[in-house]
N, CA, C and O atoms as a MOPAC input file, in Angstrom:
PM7 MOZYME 1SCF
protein

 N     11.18200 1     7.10400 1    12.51600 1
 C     11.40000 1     7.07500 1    11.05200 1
 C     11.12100 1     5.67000 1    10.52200 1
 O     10.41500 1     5.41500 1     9.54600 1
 N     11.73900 1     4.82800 1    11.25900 1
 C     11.49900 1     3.40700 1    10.77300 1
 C      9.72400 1     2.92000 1    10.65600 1
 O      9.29000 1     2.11000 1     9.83700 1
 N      9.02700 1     3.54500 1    11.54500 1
 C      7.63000 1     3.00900 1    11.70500 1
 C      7.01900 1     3.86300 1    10.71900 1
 O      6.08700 1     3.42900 1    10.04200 1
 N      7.52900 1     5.23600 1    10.55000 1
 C      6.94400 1     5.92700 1     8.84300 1
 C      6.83500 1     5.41700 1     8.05000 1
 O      5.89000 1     5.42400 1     7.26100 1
 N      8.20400 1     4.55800 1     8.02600 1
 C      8.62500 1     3.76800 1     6.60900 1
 C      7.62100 1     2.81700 1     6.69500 1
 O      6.69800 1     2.90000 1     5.88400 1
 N      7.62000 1     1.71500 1     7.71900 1
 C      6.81900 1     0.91100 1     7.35600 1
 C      5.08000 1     1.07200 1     7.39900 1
 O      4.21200 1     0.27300 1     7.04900 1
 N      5.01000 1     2.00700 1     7.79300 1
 C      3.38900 1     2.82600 1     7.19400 1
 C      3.38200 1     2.93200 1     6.15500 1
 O      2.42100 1     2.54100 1     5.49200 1
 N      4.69200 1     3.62900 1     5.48700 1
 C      3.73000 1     3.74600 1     4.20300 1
 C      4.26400 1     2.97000 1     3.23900 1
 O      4.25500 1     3.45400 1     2.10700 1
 N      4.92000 1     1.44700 1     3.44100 1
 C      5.39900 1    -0.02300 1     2.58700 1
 C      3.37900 1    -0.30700 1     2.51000 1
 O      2.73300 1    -0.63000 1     1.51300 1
 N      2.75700 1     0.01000 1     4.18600 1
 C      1.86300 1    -0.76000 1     4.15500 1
 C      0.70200 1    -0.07100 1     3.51600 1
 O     -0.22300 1    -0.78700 1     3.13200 1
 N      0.61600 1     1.39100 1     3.32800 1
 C     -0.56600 1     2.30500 1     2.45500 1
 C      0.00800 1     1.84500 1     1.01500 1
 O     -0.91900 1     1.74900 1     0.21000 1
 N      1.09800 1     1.57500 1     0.53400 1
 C      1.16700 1     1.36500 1    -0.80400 1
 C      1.01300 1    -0.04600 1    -0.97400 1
 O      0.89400 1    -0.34700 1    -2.16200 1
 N      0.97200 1    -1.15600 1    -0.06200 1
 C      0.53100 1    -2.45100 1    -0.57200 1
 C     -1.07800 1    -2.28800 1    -0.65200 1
 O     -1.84100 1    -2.91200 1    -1.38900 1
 N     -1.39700 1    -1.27600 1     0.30700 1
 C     -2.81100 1    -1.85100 1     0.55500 1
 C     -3.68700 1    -0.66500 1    -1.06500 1
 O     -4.82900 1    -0.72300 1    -1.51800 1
 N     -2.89400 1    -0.06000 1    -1.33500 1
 C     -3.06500 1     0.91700 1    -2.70300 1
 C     -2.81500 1     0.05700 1    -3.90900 1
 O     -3.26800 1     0.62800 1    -4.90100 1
 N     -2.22400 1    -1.19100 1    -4.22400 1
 C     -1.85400 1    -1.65900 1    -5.46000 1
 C     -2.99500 1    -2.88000 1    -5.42100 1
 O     -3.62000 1    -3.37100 1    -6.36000 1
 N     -3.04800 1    -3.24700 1    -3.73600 1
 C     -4.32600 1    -3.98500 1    -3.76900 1
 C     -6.21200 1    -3.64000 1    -4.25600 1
 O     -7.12600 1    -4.43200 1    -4.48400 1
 N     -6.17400 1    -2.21200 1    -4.25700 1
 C     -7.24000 1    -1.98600 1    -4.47100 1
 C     -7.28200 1    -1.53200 1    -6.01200 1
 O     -8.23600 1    -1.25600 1    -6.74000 1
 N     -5.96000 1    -1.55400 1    -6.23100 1
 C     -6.09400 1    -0.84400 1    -7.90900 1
 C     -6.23700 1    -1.82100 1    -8.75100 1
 O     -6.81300 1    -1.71400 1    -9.83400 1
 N     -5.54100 1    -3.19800 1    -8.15300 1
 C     -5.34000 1    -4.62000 1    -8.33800 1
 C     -7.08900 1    -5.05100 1    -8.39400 1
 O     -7.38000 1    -5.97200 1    -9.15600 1
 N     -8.22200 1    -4.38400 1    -7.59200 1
 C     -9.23400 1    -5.03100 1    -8.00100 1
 C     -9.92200 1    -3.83100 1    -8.57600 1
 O    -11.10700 1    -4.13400 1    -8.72400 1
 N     -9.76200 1    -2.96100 1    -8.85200 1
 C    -10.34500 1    -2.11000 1   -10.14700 1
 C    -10.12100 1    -2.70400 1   -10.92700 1
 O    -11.10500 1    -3.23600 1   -11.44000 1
 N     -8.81900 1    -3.01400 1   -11.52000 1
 C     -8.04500 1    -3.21600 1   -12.74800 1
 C     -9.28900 1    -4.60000 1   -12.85500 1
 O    -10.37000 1    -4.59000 1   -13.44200 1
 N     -8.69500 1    -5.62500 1   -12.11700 1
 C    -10.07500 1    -6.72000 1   -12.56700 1
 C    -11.17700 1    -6.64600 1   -12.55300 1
 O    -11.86300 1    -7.59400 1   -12.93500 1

């Protein structure tokens, strides 16, 4: 459970990062 969690801390950083370079 714990390594789920931190899968998906890391699909949603790596998701705000790419929206982060749409947006710019």
């Amino acid at each position: 459970a714990e390594n789920n969690r931190q899968m998906m801390i890391k699909v949603e950083a790596h998701r705000q990062k790419m929206r982060g370079l749409v947006a710019e």
